[in-house]
Each structure stands twice: as C-alpha cells, then as structure tokens.
N, CA, C, O and CB atoms as a CASP TS submission, in Angstrom:
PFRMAT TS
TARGET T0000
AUTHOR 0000-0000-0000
METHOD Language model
MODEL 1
PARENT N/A
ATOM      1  N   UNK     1     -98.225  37.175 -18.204  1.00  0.00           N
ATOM      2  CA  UNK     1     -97.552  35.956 -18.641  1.00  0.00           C
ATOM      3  C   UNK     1     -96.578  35.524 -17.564  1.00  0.00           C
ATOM      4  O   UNK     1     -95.713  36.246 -17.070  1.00  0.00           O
ATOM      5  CB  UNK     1     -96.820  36.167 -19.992  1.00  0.00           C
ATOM      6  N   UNK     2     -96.814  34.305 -17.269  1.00  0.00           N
ATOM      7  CA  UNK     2     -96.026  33.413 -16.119  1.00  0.00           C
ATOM      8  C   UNK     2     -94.321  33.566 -16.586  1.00  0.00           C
ATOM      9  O   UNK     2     -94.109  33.218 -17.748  1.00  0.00           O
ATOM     10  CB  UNK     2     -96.642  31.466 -16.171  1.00  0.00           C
ATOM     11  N   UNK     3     -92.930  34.118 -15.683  1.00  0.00           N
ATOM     12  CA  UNK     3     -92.042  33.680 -16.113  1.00  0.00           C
ATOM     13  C   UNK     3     -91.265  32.320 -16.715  1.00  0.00           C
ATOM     14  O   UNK     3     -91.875  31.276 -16.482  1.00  0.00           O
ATOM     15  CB  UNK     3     -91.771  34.050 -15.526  1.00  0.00           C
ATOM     16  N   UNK     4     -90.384  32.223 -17.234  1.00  0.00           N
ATOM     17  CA  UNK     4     -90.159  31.084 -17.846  1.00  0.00           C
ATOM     18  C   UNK     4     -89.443  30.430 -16.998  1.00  0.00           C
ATOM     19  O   UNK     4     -88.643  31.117 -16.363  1.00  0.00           O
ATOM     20  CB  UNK     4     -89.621  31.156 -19.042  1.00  0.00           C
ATOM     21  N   UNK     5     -89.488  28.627 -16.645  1.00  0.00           N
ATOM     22  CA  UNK     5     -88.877  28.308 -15.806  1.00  0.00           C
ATOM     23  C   UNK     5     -87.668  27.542 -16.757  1.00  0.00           C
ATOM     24  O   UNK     5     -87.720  26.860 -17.780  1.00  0.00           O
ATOM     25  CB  UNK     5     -89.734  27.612 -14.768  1.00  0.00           C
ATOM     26  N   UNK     6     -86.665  27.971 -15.961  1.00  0.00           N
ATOM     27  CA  UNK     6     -85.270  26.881 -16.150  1.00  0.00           C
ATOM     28  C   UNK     6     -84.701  25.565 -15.195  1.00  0.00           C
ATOM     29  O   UNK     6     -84.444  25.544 -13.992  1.00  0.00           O
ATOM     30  CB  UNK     6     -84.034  27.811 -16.065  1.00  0.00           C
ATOM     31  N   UNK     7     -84.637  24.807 -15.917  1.00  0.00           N
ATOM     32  CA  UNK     7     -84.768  23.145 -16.073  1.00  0.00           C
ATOM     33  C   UNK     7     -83.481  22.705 -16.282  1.00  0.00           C
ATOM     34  O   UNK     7     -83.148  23.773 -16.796  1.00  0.00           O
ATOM     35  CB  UNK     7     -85.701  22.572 -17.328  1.00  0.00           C
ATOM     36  N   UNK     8     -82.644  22.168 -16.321  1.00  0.00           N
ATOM     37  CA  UNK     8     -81.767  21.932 -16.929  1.00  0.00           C
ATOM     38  C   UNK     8     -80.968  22.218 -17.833  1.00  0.00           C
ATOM     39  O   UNK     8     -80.442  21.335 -18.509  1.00  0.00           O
ATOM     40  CB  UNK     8     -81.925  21.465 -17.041  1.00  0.00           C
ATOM     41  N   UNK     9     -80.699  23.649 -18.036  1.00  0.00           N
ATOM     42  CA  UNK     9     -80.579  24.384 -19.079  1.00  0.00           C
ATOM     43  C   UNK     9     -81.288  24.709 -20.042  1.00  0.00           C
ATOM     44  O   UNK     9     -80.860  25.427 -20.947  1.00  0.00           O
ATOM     45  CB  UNK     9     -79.913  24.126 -19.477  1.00  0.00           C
ATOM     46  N   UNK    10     -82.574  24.200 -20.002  1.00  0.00           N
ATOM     47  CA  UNK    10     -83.351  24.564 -20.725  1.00  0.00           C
ATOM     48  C   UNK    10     -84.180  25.583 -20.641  1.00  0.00           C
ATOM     49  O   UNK    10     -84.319  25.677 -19.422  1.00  0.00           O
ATOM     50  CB  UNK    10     -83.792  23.833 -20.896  1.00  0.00           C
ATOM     51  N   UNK    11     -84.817  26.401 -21.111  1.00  0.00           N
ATOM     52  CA  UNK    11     -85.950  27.068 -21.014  1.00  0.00           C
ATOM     53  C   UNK    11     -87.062  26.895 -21.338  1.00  0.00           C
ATOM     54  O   UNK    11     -87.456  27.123 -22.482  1.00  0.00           O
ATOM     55  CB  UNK    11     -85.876  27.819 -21.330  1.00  0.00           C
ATOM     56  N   UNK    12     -88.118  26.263 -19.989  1.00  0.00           N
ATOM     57  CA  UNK    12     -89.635  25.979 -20.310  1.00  0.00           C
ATOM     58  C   UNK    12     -90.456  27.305 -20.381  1.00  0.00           C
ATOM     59  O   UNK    12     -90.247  28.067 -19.437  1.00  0.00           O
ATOM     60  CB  UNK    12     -90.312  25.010 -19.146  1.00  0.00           C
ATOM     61  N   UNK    13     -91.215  27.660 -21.179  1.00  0.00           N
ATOM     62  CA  UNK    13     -92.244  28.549 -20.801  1.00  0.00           C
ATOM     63  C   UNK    13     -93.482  28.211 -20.971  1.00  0.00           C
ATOM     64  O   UNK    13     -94.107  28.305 -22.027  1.00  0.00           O
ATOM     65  CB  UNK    13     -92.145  29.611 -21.338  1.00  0.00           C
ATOM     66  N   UNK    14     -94.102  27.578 -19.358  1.00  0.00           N
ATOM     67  CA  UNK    14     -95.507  27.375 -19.252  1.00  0.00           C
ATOM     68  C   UNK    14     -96.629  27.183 -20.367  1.00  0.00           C
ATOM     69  O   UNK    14     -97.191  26.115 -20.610  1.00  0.00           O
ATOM     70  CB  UNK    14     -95.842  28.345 -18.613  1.00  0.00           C
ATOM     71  N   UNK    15     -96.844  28.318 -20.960  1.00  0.00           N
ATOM     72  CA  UNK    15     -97.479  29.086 -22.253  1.00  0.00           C
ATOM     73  C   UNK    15     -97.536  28.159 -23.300  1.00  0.00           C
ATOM     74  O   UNK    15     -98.537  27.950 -23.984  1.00  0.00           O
ATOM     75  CB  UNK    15     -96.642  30.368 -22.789  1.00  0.00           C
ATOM     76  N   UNK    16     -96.664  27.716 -23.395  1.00  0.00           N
ATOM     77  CA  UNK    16     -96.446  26.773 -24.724  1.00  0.00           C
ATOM     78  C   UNK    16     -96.682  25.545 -25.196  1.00  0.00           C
ATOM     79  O   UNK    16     -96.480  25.007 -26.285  1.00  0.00           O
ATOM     80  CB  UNK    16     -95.502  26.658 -24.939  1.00  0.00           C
ATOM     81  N   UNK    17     -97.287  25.093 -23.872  1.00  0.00           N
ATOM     82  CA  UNK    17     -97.448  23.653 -24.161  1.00  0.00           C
ATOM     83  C   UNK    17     -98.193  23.090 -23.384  1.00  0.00           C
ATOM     84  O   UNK    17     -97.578  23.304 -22.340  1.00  0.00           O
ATOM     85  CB  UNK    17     -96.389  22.942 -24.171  1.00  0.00           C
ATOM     86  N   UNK    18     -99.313  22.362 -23.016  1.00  0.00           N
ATOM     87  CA  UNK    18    -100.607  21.556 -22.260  1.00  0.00           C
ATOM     88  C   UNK    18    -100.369  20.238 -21.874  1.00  0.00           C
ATOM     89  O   UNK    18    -100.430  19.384 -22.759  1.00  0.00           O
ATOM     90  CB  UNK    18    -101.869  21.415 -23.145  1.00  0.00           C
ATOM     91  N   UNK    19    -100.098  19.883 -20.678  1.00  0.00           N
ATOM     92  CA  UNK    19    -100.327  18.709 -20.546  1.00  0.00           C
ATOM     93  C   UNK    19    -101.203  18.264 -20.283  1.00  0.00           C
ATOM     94  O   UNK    19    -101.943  18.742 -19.423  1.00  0.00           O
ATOM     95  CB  UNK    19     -99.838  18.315 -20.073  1.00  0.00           C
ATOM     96  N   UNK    20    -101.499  16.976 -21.046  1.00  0.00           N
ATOM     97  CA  UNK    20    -102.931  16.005 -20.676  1.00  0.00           C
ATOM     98  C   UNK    20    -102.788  14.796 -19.998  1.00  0.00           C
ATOM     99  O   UNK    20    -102.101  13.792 -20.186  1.00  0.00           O
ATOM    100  CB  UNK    20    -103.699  15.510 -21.922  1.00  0.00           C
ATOM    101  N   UNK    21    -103.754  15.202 -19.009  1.00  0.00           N
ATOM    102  CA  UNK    21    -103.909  14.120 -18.146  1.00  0.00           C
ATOM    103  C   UNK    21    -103.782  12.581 -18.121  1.00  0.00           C
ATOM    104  O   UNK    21    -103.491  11.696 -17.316  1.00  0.00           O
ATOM    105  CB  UNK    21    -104.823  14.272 -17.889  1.00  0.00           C
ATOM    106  N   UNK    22    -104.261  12.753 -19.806  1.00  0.00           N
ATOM    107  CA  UNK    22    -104.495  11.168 -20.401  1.00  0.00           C
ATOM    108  C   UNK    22    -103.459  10.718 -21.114  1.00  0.00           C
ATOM    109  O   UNK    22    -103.483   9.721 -21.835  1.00  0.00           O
ATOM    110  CB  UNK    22    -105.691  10.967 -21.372  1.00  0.00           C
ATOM    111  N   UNK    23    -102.193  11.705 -20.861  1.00  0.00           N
ATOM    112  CA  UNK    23    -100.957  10.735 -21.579  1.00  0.00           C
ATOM    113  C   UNK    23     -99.823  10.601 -20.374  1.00  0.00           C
ATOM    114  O   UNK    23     -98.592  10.630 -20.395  1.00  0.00           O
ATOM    115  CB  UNK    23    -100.131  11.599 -23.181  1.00  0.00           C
ATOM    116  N   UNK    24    -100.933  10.418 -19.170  1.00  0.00           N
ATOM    117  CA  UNK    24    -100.086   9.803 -18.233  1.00  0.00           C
ATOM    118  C   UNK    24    -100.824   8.849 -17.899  1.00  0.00           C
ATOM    119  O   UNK    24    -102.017   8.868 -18.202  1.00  0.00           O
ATOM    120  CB  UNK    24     -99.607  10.537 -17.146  1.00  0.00           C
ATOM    121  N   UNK    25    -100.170   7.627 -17.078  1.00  0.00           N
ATOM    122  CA  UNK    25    -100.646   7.040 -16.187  1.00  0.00           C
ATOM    123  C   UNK    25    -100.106   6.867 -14.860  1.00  0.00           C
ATOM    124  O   UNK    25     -98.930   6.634 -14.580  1.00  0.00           O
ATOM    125  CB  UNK    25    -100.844   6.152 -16.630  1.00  0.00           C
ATOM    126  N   UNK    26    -101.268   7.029 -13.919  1.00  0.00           N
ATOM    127  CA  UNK    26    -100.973   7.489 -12.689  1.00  0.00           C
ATOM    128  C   UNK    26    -100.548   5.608 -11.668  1.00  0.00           C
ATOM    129  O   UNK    26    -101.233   4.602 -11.488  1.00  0.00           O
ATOM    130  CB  UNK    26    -102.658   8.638 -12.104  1.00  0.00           C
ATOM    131  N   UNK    27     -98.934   6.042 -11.217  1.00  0.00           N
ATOM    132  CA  UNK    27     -99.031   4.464 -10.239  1.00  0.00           C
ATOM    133  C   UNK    27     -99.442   4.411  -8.946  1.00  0.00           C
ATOM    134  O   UNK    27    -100.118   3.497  -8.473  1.00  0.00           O
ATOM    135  CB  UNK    27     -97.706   3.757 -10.008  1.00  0.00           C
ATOM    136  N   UNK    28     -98.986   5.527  -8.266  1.00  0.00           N
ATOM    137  CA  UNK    28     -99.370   5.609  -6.767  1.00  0.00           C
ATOM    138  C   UNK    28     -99.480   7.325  -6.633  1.00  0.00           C
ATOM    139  O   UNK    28     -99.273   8.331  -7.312  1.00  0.00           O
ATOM    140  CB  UNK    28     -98.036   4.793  -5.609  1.00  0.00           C
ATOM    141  N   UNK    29     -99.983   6.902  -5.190  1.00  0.00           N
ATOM    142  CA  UNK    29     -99.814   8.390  -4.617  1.00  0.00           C
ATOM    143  C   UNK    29     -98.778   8.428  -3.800  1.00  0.00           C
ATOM    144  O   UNK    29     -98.387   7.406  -3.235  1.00  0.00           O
ATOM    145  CB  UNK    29    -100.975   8.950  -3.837  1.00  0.00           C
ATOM    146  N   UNK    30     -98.137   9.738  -3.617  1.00  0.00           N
ATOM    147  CA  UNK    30     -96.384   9.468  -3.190  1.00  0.00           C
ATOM    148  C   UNK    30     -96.894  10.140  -1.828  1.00  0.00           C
ATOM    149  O   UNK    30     -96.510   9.756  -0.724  1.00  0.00           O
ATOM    150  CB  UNK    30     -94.730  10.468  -4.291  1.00  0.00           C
ATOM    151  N   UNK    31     -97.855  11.249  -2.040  1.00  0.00           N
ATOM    152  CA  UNK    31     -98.226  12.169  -0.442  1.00  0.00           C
ATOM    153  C   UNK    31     -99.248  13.164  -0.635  1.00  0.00           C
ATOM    154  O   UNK    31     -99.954  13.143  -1.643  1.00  0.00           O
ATOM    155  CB  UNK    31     -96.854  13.147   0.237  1.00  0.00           C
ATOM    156  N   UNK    32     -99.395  14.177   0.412  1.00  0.00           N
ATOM    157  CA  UNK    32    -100.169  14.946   0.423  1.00  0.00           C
ATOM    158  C   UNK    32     -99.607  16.542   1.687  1.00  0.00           C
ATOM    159  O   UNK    32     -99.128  16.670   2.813  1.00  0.00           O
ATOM    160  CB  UNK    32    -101.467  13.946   0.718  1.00  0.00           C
ATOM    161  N   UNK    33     -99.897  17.091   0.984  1.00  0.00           N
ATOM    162  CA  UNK    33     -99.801  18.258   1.790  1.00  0.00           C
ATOM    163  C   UNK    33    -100.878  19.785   1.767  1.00  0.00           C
ATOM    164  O   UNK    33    -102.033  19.780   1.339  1.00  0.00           O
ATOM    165  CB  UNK    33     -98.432  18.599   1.443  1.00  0.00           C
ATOM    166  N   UNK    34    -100.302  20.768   2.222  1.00  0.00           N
ATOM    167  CA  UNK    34    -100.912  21.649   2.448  1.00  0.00           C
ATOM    168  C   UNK    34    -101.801  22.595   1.012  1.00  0.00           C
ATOM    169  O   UNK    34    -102.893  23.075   0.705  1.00  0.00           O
ATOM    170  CB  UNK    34     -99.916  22.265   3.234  1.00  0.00           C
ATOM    171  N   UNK    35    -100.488  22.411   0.540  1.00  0.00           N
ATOM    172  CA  UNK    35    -101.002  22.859  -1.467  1.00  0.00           C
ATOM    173  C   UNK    35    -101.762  21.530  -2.447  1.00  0.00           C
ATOM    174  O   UNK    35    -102.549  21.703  -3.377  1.00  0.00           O
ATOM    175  CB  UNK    35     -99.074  23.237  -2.674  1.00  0.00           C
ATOM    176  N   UNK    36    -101.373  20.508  -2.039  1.00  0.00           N
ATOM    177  CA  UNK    36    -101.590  19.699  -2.503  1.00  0.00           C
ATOM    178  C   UNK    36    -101.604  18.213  -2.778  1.00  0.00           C
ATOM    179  O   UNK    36    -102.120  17.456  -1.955  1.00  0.00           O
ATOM    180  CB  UNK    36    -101.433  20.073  -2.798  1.00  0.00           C
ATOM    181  N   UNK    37    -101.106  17.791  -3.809  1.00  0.00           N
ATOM    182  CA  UNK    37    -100.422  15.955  -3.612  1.00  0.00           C
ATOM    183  C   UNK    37     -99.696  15.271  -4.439  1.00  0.00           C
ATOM    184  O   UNK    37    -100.200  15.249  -5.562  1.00  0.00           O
ATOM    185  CB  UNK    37    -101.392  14.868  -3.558  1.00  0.00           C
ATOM    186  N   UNK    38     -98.886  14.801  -4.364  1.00  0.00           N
ATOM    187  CA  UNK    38     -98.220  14.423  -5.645  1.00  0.00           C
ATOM    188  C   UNK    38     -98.127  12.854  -5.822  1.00  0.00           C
ATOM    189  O   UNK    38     -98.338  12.125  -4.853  1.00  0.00           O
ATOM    190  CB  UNK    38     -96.760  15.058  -5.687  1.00  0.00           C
ATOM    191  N   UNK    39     -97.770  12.273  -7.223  1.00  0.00           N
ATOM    192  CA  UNK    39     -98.052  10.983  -7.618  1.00  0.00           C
ATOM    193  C   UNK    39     -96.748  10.824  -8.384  1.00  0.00           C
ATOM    194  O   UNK    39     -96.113  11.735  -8.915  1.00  0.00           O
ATOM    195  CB  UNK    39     -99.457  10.762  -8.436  1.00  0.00           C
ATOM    196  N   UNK    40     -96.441   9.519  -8.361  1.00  0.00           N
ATOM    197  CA  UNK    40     -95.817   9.073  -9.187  1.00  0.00           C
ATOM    198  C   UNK    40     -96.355   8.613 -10.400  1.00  0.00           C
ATOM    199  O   UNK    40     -97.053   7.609 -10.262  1.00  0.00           O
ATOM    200  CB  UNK    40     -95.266   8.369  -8.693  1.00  0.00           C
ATOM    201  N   UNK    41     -96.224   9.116 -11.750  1.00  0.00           N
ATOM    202  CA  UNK    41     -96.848   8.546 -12.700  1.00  0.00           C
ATOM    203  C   UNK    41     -95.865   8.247 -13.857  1.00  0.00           C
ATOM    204  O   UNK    41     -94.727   8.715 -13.833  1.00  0.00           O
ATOM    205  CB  UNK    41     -97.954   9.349 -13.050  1.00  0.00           C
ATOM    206  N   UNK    42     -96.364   7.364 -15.004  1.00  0.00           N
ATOM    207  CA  UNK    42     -95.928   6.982 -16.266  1.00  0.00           C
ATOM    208  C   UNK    42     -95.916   8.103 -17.554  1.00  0.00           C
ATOM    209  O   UNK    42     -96.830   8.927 -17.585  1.00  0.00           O
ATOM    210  CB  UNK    42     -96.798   5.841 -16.575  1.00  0.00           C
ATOM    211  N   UNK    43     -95.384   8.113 -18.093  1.00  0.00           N
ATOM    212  CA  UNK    43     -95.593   9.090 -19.672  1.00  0.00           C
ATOM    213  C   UNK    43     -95.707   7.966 -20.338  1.00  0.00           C
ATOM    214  O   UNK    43     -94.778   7.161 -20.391  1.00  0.00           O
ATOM    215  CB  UNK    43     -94.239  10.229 -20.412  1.00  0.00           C
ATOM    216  N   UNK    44     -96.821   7.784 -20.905  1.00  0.00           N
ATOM    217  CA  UNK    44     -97.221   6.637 -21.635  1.00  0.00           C
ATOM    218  C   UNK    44     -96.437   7.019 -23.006  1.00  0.00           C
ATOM    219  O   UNK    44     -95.607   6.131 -23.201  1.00  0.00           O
ATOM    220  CB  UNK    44     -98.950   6.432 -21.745  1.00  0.00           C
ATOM    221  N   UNK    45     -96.393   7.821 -23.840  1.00  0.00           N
ATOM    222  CA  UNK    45     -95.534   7.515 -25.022  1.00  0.00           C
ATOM    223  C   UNK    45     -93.993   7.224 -24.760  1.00  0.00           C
ATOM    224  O   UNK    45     -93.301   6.646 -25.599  1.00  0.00           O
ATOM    225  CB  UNK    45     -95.633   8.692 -25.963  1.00  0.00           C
ATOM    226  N   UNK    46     -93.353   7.803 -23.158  1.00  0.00           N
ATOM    227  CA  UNK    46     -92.018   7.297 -23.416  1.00  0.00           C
ATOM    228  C   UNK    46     -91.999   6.631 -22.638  1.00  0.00           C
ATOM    229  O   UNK    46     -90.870   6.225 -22.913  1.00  0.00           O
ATOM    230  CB  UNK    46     -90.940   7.977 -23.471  1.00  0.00           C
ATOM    231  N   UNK    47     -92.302   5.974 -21.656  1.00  0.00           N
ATOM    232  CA  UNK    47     -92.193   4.995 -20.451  1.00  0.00           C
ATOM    233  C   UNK    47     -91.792   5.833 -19.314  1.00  0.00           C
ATOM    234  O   UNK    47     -92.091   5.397 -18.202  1.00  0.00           O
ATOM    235  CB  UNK    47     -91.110   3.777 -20.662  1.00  0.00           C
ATOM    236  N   UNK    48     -91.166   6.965 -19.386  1.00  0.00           N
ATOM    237  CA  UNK    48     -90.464   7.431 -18.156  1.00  0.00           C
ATOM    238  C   UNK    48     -91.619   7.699 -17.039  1.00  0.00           C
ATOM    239  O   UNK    48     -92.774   8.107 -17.168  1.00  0.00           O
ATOM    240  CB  UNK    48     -89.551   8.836 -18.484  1.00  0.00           C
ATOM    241  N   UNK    49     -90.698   7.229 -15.639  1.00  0.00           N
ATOM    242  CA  UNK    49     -91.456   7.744 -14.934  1.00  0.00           C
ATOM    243  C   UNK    49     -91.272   9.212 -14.566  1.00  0.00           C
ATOM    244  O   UNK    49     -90.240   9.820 -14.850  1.00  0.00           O
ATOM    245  CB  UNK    49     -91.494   7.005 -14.030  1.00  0.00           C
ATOM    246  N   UNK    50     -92.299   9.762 -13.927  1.00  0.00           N
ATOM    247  CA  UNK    50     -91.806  11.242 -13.310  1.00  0.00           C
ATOM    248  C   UNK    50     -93.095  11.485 -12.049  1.00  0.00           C
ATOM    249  O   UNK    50     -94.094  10.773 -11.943  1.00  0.00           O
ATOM    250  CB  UNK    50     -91.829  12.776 -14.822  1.00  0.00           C
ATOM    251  N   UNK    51     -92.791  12.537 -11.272  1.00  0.00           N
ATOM    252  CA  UNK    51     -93.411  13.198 -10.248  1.00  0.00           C
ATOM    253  C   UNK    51     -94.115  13.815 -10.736  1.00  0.00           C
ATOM    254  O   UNK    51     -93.663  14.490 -11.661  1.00  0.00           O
ATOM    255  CB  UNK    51     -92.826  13.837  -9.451  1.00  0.00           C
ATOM    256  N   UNK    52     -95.785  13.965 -10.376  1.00  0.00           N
ATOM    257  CA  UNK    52     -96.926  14.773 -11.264  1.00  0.00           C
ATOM    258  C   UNK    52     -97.231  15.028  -9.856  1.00  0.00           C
ATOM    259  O   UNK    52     -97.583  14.150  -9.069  1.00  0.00           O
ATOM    260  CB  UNK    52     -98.204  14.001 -12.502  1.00  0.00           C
ATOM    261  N   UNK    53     -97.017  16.814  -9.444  1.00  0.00           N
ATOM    262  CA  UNK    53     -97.749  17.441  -8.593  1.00  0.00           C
ATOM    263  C   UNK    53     -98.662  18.491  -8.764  1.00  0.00           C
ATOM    264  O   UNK    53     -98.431  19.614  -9.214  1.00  0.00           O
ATOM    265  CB  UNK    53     -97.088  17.755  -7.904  1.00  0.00           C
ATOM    266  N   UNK    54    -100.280  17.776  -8.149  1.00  0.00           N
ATOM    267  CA  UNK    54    -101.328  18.573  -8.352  1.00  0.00           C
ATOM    268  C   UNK    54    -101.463  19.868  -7.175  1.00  0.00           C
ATOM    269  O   UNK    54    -101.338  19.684  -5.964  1.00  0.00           O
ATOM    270  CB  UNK    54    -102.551  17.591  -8.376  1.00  0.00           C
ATOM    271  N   UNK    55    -101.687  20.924  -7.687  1.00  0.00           N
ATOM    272  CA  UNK    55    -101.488  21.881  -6.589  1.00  0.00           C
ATOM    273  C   UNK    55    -103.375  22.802  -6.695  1.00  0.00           C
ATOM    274  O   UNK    55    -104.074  22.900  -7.704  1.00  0.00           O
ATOM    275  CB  UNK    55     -99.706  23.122  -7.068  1.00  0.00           C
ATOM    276  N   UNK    56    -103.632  23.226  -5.524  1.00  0.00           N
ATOM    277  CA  UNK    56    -104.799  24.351  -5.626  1.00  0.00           C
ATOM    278  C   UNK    56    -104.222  25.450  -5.580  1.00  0.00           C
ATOM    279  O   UNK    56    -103.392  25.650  -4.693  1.00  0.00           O
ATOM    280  CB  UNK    56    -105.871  24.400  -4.583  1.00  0.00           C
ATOM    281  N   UNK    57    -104.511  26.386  -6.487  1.00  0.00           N
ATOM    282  CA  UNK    57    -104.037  27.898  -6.450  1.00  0.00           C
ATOM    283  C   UNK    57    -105.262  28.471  -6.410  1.00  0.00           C
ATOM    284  O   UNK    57    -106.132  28.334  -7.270  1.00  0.00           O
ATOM    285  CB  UNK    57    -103.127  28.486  -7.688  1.00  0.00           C
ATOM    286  N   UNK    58    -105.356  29.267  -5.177  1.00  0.00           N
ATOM    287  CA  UNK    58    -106.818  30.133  -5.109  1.00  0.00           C
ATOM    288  C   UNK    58    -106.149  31.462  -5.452  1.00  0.00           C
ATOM    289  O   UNK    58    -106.788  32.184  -6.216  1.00  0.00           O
ATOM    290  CB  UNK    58    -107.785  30.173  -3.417  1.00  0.00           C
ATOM    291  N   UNK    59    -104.760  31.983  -4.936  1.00  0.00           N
ATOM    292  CA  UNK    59    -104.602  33.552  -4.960  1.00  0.00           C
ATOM    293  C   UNK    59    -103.369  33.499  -5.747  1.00  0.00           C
ATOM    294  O   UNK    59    -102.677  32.558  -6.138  1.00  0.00           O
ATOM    295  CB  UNK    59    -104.459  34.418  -3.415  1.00  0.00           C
ATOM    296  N   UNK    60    -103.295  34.616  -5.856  1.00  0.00           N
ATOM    297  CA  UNK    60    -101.889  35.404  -6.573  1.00  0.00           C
ATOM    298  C   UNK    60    -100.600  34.915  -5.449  1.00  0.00           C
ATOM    299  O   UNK    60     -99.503  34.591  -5.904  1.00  0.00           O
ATOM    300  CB  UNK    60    -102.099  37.576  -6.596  1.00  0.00           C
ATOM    301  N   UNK    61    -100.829  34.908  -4.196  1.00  0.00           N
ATOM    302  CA  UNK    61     -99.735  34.653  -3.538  1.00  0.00           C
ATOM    303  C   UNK    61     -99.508  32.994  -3.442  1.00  0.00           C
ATOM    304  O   UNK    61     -98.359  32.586  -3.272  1.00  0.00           O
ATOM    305  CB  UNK    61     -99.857  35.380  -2.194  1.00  0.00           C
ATOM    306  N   UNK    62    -100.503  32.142  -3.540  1.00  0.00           N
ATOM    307  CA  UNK    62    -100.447  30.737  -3.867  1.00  0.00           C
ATOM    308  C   UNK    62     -99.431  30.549  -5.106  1.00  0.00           C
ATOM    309  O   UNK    62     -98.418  29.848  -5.096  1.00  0.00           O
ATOM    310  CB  UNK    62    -101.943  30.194  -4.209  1.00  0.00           C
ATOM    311  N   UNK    63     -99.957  31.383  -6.254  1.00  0.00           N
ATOM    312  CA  UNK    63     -99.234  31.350  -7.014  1.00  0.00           C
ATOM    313  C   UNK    63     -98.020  31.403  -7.793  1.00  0.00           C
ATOM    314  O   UNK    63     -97.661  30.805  -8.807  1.00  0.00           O
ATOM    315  CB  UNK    63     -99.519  31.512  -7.070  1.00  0.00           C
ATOM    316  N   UNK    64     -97.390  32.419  -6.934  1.00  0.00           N
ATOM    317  CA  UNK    64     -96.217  32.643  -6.651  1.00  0.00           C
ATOM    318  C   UNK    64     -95.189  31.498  -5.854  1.00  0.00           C
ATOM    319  O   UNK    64     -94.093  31.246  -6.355  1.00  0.00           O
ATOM    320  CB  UNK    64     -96.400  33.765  -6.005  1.00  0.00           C
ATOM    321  N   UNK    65     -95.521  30.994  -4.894  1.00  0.00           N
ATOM    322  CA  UNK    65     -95.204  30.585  -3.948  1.00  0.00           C
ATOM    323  C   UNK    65     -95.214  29.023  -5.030  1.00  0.00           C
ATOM    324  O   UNK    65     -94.089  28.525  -4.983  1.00  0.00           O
ATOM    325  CB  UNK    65     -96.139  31.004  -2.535  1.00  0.00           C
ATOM    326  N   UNK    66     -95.936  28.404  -5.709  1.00  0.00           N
ATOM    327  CA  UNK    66     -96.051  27.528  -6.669  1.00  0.00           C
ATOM    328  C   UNK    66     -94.720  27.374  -7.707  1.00  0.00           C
ATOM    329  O   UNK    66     -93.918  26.443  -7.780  1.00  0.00           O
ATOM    330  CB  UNK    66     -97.281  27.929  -7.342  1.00  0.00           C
ATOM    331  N   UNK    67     -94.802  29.007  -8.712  1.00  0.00           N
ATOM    332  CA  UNK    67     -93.794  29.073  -9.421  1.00  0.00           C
ATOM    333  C   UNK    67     -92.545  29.313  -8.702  1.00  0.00           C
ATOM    334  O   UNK    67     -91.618  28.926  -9.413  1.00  0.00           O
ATOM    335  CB  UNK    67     -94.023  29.918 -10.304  1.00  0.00           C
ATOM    336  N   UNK    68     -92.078  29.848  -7.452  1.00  0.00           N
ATOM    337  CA  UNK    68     -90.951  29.506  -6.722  1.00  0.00           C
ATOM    338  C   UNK    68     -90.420  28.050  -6.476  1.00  0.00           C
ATOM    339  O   UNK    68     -89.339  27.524  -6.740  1.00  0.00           O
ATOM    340  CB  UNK    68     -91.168  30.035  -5.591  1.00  0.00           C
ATOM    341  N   UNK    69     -91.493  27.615  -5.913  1.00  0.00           N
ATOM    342  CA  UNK    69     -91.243  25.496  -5.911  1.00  0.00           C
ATOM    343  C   UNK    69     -90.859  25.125  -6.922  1.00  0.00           C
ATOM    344  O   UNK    69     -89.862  24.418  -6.774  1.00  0.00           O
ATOM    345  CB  UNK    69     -92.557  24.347  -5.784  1.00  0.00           C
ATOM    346  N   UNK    70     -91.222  25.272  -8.146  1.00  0.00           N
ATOM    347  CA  UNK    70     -90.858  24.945  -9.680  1.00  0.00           C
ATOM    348  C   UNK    70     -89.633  25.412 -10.080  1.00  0.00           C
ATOM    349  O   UNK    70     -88.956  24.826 -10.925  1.00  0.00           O
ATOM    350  CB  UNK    70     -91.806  25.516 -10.667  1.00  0.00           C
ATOM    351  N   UNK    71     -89.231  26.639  -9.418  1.00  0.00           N
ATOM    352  CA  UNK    71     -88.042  26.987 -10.113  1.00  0.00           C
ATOM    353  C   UNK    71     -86.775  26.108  -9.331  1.00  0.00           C
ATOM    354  O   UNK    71     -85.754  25.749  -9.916  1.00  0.00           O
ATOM    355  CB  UNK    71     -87.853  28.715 -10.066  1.00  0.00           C
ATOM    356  N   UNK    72     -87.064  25.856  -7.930  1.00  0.00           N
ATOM    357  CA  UNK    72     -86.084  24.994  -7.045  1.00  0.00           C
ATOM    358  C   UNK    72     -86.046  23.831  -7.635  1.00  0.00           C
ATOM    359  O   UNK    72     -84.984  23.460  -8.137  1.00  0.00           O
ATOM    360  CB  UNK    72     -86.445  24.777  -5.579  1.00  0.00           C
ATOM    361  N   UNK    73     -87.144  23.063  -7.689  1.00  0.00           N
ATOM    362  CA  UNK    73     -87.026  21.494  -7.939  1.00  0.00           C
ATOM    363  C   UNK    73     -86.243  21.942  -9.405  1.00  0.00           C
ATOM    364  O   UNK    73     -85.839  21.074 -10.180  1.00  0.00           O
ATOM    365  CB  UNK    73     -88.790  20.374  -8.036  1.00  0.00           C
TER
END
C-alpha cells in the first residue's frame, strides 16, 4: 500500500478514491518531459481549474521518484 500523501493538512490516501478521466475536461497542454506531461484541465462538477499530470511508471524506482514529486508539490 502506497503511503499517504499530505496536502494541505490533509491526508490523501491514494487507495481511496479513482479519478475519472471523464470528469475532467482537458484545456491545453502545459508541457512535456522525461516522465511525462501535464495539462491544464477543468473539474467539470466544480469549475476549478487544476494541473492533471500524466506520468509512465515502468519500475519500482519510477515509482518512488513519482510519489516523492507528489509529496513536494
């Protein structure tokens, strides 16, 4: 089980919850890099915008290196 990330005082844990693709809408693409790319998109039920970054994880050390980025931002 993935550790839990902290957010704003909050505590997310991965595990618990799915996001679907289809309750966003995507506006642009913001970039691209080595892991991956990220977009600016909509949350269609609340309007907000937010940063949706798609990443490839092939290994355990990708992976890591993933949930480290997550815990910074």
């Amino acid at each position: 089980m993935a550790n839990p990330l902290q957010m704003s005082g909050v505590v997310i844990n991965p595990t618990d919850f799915k996001l679907k693709k289809n309750d966003y809408r995507v506006i642009r693409a913001l970039g691209h890099g080595s892991f991956g790319s990220a977009f600016l998109v909509t949350e269609i039920a609340s309007g907000k915008q937010l940063v949706w970054k798609r990443m490839t994880i092939v290994s355990k050390e990708d992976r890591r290196m993933a949930l480290s980025e997550a815990e910074i931002l």
